[in-house]
mmCIF entry with sequence, helices, sheets and N, C-alpha, C, O atoms, coordinates in Angstrom:
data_MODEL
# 
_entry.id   MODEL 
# 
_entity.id                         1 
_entity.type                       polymer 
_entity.pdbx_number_of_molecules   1 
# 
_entity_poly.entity_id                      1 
_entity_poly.type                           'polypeptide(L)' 
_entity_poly.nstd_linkage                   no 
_entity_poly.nstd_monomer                   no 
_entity_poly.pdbx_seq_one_letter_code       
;(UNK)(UNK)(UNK)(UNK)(UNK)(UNK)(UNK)(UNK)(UNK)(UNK)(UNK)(UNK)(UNK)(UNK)(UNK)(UNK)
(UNK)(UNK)(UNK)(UNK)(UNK)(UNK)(UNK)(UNK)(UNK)(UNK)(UNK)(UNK)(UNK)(UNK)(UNK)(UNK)
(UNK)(UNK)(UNK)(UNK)(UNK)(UNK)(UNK)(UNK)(UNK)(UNK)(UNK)(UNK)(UNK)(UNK)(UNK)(UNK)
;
_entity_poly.pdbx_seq_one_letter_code_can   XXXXXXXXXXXXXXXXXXXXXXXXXXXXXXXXXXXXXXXXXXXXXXXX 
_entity_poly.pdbx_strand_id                 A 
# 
loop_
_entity_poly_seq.entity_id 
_entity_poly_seq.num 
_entity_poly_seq.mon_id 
_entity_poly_seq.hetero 
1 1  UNK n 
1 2  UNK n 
1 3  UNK n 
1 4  UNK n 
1 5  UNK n 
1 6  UNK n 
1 7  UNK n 
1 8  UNK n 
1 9  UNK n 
1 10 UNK n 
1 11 UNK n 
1 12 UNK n 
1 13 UNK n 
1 14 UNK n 
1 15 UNK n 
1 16 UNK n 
1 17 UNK n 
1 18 UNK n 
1 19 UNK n 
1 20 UNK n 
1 21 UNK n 
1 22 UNK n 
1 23 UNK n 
1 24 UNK n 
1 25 UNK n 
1 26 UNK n 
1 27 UNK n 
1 28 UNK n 
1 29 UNK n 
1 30 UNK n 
1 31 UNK n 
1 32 UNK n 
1 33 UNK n 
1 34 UNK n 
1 35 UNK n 
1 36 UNK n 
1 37 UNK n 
1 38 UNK n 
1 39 UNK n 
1 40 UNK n 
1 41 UNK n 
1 42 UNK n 
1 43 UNK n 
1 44 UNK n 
1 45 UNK n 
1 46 UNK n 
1 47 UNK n 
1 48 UNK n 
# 
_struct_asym.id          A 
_struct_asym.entity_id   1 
# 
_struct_conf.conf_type_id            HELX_P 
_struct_conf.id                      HELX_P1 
_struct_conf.pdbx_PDB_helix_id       AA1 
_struct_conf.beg_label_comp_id       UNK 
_struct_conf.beg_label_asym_id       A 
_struct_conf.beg_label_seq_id        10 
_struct_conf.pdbx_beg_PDB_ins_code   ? 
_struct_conf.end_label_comp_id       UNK 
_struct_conf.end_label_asym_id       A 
_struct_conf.end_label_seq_id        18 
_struct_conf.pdbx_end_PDB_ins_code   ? 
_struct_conf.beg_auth_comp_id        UNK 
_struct_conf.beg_auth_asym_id        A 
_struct_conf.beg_auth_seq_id         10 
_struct_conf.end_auth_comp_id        UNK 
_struct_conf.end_auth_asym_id        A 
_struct_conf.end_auth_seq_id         18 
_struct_conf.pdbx_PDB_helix_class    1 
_struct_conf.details                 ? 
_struct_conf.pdbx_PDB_helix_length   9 
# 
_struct_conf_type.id          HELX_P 
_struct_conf_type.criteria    ? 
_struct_conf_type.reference   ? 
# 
_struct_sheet.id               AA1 
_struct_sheet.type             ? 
_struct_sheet.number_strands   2 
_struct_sheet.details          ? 
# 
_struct_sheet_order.sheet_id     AA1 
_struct_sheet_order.range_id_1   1 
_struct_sheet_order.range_id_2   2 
_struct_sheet_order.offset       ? 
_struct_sheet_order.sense        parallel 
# 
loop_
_struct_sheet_range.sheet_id 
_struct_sheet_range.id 
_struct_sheet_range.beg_label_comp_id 
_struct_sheet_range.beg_label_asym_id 
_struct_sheet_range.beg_label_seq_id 
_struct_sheet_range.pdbx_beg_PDB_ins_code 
_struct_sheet_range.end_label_comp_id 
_struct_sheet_range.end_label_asym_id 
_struct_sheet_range.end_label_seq_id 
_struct_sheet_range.pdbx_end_PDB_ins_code 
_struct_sheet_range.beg_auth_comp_id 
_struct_sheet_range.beg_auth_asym_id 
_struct_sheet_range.beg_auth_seq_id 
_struct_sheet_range.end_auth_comp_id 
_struct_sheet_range.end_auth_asym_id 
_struct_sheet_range.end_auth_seq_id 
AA1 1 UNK A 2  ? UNK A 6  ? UNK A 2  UNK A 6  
AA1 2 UNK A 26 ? UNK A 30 ? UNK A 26 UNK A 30 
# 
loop_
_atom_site.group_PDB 
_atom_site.id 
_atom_site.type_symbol 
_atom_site.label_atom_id 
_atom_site.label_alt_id 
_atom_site.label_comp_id 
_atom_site.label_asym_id 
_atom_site.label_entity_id 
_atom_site.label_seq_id 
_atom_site.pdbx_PDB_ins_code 
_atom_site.Cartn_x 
_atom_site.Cartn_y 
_atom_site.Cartn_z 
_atom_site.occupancy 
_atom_site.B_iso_or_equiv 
_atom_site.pdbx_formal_charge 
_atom_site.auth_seq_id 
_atom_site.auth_comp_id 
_atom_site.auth_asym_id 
_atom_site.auth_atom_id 
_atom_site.pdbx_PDB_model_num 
ATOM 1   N N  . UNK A 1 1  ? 0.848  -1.178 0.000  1.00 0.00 ? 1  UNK A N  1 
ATOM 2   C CA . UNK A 1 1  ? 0.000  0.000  0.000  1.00 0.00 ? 1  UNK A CA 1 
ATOM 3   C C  . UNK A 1 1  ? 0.891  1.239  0.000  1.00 0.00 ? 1  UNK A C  1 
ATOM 4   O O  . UNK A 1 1  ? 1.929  1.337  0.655  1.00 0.00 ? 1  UNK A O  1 
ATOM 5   N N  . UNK A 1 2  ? 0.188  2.523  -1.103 1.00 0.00 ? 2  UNK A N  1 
ATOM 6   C CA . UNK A 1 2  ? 0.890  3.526  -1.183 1.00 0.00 ? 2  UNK A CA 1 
ATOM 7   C C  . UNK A 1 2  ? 0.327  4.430  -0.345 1.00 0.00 ? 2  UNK A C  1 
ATOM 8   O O  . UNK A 1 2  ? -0.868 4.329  -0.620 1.00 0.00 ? 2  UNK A O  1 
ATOM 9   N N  . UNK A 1 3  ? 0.434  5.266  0.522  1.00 0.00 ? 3  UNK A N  1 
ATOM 10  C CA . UNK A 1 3  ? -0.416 5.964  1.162  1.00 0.00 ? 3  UNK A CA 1 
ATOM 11  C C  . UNK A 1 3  ? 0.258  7.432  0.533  1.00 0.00 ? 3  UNK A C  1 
ATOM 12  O O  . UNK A 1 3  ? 1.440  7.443  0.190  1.00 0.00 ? 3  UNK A O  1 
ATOM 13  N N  . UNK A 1 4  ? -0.663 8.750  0.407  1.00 0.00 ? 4  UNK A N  1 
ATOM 14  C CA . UNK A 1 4  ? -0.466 9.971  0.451  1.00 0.00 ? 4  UNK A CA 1 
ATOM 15  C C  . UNK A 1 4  ? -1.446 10.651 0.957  1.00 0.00 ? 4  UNK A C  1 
ATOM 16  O O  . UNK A 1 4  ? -2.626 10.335 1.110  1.00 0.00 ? 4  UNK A O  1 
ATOM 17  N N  . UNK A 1 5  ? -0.571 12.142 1.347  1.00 0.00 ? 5  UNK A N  1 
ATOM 18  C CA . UNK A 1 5  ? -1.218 12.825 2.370  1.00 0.00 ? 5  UNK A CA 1 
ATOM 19  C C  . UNK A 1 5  ? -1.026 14.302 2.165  1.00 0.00 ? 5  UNK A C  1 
ATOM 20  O O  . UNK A 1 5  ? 0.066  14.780 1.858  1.00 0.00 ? 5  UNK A O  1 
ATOM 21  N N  . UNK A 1 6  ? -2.228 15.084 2.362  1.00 0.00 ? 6  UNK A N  1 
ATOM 22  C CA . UNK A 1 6  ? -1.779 16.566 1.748  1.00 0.00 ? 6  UNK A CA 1 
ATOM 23  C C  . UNK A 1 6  ? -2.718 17.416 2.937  1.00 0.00 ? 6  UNK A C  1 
ATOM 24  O O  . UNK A 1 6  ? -3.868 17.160 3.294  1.00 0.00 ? 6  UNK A O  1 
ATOM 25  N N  . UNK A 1 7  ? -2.128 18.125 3.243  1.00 0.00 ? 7  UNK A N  1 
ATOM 26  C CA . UNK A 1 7  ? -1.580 19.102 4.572  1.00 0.00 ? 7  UNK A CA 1 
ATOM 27  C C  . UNK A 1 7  ? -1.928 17.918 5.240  1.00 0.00 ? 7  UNK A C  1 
ATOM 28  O O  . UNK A 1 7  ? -1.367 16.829 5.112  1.00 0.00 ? 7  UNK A O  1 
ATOM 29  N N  . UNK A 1 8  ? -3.580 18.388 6.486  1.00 0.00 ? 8  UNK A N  1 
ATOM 30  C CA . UNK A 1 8  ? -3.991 17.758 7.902  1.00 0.00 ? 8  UNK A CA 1 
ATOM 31  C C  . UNK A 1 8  ? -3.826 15.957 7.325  1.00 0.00 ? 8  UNK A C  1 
ATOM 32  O O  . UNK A 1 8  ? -3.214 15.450 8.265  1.00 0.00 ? 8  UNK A O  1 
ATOM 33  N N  . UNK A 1 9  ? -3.982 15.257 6.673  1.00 0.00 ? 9  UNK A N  1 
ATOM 34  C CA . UNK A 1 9  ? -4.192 14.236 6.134  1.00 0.00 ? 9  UNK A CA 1 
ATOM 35  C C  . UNK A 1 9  ? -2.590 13.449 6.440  1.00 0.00 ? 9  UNK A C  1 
ATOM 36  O O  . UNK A 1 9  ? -2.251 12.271 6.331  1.00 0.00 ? 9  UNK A O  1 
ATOM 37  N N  . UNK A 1 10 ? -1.839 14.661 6.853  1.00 0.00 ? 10 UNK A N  1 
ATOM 38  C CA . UNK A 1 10 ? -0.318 14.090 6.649  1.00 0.00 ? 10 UNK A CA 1 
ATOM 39  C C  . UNK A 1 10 ? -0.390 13.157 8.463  1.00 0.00 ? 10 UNK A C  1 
ATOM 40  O O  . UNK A 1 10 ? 0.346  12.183 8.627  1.00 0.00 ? 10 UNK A O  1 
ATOM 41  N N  . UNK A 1 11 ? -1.231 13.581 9.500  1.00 0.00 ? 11 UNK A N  1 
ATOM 42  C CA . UNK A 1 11 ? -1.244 13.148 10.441 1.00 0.00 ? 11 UNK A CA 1 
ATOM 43  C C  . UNK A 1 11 ? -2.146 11.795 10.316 1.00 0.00 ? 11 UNK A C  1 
ATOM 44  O O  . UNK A 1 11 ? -1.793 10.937 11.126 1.00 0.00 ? 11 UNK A O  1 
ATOM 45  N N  . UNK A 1 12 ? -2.951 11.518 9.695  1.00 0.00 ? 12 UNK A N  1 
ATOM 46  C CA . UNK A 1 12 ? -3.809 10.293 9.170  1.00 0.00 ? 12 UNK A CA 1 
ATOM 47  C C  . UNK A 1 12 ? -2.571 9.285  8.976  1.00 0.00 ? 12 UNK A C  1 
ATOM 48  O O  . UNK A 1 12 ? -2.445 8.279  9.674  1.00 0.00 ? 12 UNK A O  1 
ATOM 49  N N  . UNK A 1 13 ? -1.646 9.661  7.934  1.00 0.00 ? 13 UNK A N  1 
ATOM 50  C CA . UNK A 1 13 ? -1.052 8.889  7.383  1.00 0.00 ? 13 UNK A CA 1 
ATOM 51  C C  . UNK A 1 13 ? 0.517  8.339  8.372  1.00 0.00 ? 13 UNK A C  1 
ATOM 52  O O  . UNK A 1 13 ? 0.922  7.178  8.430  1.00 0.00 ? 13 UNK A O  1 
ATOM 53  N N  . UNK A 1 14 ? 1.054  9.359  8.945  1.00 0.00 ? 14 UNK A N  1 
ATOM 54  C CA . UNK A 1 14 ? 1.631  8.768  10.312 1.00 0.00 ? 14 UNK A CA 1 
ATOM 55  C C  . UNK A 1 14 ? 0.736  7.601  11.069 1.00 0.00 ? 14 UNK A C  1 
ATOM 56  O O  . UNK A 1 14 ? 1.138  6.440  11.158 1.00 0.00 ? 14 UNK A O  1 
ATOM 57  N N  . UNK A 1 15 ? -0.440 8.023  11.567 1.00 0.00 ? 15 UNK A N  1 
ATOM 58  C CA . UNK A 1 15 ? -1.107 7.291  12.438 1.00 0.00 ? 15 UNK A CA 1 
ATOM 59  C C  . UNK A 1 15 ? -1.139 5.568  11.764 1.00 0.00 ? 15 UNK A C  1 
ATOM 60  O O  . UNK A 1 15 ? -0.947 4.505  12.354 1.00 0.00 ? 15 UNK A O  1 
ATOM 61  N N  . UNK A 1 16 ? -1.415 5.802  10.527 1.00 0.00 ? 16 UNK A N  1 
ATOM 62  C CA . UNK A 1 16 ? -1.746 4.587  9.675  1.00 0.00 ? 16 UNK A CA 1 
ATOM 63  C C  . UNK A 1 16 ? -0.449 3.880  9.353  1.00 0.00 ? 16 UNK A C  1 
ATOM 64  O O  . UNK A 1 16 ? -0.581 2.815  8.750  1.00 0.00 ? 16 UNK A O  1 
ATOM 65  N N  . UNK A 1 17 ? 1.122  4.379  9.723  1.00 0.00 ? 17 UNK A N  1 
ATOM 66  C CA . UNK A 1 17 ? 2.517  4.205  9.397  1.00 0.00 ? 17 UNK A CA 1 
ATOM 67  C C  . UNK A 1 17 ? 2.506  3.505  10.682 1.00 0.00 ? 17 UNK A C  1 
ATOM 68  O O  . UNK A 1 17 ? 3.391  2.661  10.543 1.00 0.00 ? 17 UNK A O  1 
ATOM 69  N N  . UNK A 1 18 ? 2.063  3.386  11.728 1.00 0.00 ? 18 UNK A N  1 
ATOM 70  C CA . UNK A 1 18 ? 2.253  3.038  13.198 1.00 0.00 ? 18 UNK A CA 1 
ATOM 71  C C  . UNK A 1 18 ? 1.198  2.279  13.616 1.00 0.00 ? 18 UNK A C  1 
ATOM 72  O O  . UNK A 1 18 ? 1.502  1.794  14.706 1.00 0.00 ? 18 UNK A O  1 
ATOM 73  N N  . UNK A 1 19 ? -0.301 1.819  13.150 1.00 0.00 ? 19 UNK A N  1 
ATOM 74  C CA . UNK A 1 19 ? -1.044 1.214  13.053 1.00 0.00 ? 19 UNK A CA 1 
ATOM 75  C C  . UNK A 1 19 ? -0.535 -0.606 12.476 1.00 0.00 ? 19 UNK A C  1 
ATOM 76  O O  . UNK A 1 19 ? -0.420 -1.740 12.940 1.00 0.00 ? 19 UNK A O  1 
ATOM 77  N N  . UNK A 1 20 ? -0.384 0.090  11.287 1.00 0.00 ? 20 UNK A N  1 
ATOM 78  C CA . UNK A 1 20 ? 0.119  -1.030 10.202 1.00 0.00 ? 20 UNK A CA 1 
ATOM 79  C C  . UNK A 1 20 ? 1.459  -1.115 9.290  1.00 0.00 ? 20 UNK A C  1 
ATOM 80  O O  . UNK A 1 20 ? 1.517  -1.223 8.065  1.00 0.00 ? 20 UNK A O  1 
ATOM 81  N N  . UNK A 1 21 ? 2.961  -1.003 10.618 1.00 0.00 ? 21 UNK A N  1 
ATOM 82  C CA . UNK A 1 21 ? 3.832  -1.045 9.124  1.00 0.00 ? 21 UNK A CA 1 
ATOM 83  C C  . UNK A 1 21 ? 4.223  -1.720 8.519  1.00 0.00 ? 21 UNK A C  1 
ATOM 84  O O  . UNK A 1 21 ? 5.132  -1.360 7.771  1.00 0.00 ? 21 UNK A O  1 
ATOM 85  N N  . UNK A 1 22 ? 3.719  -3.201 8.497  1.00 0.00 ? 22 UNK A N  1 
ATOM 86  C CA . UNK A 1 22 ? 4.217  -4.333 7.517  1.00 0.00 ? 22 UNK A CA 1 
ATOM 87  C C  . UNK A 1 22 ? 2.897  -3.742 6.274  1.00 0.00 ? 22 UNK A C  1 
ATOM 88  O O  . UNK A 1 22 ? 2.964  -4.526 5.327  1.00 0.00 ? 22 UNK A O  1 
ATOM 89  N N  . UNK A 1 23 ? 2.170  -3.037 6.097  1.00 0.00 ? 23 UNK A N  1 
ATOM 90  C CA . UNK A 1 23 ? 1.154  -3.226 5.213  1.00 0.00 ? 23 UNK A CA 1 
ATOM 91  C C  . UNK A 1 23 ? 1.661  -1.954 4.374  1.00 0.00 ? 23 UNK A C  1 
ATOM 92  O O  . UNK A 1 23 ? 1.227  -2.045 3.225  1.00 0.00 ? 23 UNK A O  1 
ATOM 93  N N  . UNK A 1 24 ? 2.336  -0.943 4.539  1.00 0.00 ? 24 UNK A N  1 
ATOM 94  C CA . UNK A 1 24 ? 2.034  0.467  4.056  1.00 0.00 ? 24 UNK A CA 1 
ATOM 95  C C  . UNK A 1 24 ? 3.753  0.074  3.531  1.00 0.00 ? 24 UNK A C  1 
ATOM 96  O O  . UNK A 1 24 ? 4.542  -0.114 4.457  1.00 0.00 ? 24 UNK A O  1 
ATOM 97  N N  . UNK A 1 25 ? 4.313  -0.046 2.057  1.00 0.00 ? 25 UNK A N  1 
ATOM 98  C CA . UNK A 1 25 ? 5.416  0.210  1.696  1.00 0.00 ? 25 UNK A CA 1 
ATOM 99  C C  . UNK A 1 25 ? 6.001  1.712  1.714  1.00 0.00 ? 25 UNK A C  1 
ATOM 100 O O  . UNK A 1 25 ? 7.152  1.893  2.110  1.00 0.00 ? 25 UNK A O  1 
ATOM 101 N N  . UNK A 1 26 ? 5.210  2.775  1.288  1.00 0.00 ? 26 UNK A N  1 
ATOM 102 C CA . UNK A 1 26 ? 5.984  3.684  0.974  1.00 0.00 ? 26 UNK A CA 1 
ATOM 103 C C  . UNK A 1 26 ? 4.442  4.699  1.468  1.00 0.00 ? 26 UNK A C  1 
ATOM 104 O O  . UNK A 1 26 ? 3.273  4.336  1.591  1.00 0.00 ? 26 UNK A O  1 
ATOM 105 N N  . UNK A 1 27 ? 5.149  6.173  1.672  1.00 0.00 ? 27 UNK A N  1 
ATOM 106 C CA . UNK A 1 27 ? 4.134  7.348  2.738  1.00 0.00 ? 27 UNK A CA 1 
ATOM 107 C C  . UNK A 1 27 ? 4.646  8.333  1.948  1.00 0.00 ? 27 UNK A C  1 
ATOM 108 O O  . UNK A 1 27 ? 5.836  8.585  1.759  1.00 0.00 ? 27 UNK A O  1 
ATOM 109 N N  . UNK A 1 28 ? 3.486  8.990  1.402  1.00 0.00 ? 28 UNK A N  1 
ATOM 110 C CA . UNK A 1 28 ? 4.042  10.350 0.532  1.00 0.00 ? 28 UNK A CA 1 
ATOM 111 C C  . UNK A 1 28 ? 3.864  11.308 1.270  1.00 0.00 ? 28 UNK A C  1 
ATOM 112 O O  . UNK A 1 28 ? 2.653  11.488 1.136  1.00 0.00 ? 28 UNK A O  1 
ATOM 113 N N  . UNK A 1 29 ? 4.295  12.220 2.112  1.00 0.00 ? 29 UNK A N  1 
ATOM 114 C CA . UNK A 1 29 ? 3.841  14.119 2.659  1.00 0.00 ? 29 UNK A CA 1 
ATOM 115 C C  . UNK A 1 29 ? 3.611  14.949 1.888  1.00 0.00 ? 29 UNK A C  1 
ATOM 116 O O  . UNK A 1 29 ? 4.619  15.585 1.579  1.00 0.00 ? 29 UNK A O  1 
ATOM 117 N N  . UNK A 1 30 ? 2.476  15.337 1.281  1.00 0.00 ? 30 UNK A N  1 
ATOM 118 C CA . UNK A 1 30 ? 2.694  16.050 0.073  1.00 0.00 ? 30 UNK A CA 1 
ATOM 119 C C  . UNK A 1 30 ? 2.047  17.479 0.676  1.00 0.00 ? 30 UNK A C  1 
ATOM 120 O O  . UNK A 1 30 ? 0.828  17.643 0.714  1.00 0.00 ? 30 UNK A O  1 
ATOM 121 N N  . UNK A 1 31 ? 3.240  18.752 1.259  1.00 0.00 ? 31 UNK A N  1 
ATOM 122 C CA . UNK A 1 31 ? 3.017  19.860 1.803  1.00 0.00 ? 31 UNK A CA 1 
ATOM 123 C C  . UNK A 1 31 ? 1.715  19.560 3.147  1.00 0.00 ? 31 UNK A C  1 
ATOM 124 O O  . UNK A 1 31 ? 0.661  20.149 3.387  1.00 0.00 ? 31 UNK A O  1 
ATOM 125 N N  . UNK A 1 32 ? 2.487  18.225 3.894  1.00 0.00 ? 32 UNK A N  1 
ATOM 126 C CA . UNK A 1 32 ? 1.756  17.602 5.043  1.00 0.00 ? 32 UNK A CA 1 
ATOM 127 C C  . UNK A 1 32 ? 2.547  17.853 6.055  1.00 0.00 ? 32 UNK A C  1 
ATOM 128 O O  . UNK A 1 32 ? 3.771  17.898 5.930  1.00 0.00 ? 32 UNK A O  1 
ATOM 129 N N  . UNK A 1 33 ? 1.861  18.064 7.287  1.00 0.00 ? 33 UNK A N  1 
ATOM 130 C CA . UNK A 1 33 ? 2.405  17.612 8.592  1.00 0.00 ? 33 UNK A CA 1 
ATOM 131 C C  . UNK A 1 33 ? 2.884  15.977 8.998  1.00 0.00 ? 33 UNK A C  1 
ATOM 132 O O  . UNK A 1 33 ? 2.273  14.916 8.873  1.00 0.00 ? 33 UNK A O  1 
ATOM 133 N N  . UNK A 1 34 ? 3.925  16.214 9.407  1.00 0.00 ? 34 UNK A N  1 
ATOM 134 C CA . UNK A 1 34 ? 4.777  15.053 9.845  1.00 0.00 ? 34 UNK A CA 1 
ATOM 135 C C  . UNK A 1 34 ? 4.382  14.647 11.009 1.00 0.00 ? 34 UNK A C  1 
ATOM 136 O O  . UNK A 1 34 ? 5.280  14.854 11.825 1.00 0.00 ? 34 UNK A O  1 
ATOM 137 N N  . UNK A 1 35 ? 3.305  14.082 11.565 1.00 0.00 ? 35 UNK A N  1 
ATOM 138 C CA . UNK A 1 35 ? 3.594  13.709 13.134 1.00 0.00 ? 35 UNK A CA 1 
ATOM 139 C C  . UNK A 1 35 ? 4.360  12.800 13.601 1.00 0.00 ? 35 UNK A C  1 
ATOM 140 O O  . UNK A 1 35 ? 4.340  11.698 13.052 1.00 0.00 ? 35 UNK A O  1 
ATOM 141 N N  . UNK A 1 36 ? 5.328  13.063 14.863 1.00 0.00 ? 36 UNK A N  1 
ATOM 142 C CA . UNK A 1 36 ? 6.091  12.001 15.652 1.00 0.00 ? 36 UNK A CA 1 
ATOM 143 C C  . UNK A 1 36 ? 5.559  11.228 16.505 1.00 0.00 ? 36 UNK A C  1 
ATOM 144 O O  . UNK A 1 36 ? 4.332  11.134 16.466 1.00 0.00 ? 36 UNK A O  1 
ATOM 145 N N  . UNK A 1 37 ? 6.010  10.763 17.114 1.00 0.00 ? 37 UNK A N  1 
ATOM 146 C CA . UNK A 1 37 ? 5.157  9.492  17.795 1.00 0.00 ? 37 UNK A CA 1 
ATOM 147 C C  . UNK A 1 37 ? 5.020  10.470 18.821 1.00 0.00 ? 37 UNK A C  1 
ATOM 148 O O  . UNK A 1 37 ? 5.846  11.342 19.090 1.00 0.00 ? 37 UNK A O  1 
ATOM 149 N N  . UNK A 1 38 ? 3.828  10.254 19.428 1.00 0.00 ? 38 UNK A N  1 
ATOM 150 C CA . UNK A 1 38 ? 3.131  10.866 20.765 1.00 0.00 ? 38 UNK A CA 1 
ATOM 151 C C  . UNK A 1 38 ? 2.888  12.421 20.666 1.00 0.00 ? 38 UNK A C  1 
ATOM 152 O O  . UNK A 1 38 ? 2.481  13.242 21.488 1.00 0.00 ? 38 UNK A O  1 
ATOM 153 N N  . UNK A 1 39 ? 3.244  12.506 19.505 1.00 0.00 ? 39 UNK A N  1 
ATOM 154 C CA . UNK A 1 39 ? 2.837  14.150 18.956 1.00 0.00 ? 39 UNK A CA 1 
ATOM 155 C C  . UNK A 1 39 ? 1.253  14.196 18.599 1.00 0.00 ? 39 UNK A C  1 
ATOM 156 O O  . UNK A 1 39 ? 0.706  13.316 17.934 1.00 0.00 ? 39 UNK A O  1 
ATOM 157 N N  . UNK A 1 40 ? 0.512  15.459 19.182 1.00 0.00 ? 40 UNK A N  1 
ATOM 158 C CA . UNK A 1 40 ? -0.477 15.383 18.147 1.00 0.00 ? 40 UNK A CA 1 
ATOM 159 C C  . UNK A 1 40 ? -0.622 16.354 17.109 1.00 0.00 ? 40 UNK A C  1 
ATOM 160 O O  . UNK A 1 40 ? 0.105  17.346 17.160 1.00 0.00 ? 40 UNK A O  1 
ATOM 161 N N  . UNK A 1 41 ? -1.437 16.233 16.182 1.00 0.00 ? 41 UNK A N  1 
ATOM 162 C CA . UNK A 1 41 ? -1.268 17.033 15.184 1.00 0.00 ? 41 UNK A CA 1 
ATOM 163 C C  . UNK A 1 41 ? -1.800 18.430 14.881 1.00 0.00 ? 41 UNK A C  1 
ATOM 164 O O  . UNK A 1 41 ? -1.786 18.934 13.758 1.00 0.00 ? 41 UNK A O  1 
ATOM 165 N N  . UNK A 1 42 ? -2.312 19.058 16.086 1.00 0.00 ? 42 UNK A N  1 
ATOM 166 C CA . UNK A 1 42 ? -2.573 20.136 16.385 1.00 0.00 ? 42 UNK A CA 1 
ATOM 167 C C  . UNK A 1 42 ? -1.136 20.660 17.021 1.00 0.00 ? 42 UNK A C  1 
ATOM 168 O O  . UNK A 1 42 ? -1.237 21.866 17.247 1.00 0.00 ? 42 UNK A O  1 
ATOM 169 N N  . UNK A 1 43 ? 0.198  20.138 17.392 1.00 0.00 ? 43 UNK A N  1 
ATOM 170 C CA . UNK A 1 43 ? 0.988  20.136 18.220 1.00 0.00 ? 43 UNK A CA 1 
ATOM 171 C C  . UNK A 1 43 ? 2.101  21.090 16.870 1.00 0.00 ? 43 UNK A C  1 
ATOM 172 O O  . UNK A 1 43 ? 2.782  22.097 17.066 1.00 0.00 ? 43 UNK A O  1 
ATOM 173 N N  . UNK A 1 44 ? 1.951  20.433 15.777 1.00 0.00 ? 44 UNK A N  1 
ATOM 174 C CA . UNK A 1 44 ? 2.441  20.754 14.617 1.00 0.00 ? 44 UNK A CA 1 
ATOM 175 C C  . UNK A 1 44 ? 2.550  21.880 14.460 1.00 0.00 ? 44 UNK A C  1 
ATOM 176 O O  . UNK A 1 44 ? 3.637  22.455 14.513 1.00 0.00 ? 44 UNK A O  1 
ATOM 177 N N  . UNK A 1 45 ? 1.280  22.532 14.196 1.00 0.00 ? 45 UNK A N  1 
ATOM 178 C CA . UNK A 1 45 ? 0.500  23.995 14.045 1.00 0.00 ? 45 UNK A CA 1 
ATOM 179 C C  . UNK A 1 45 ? 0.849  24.660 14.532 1.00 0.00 ? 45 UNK A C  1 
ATOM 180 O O  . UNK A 1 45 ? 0.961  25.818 14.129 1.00 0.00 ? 45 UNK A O  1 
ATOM 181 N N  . UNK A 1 46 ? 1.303  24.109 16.003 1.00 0.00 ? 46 UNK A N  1 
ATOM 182 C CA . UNK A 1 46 ? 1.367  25.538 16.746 1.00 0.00 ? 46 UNK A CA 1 
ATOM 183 C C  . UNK A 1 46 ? 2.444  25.861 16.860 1.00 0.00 ? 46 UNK A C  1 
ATOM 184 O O  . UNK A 1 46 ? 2.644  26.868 17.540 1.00 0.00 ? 46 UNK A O  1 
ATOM 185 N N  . UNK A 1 47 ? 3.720  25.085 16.190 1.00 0.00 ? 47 UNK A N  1 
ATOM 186 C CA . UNK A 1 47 ? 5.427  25.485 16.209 1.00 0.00 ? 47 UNK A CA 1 
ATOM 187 C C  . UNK A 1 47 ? 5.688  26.268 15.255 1.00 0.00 ? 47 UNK A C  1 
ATOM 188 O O  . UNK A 1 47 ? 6.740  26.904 15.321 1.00 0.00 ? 47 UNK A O  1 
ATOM 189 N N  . UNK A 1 48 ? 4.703  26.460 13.973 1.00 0.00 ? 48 UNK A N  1 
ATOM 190 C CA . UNK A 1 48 ? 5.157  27.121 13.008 1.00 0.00 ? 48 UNK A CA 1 
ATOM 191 C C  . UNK A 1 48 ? 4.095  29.034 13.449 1.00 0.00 ? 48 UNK A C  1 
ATOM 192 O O  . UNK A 1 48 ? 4.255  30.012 12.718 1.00 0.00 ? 48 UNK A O  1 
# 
């Protein structure tokens, strides 16, 4: 599975990277937020 993600959607696709990573080969960010583990994605927002 290819997953992509464009802006808020970029935190979907972390979540789904850490859910399932034998299933997801490759994660596109496309002008997405990156979340880290135990980050949330409102957490993002508010550094920039």
């Amino acid at each position: 599975v290819i997953l992509v993600g464009h802006s808020c959607a970029g935190a979907c696709v972390s979540y789904a990277l850490e859910l399932f990573p034998k299933k997801v080969s490759k994660a596109v960010f496309l002008s997405a937020a990156m979340v880290s583990n135990g980050q949330r994605p409102f957490d993002v927002f508010a550094e920039e």
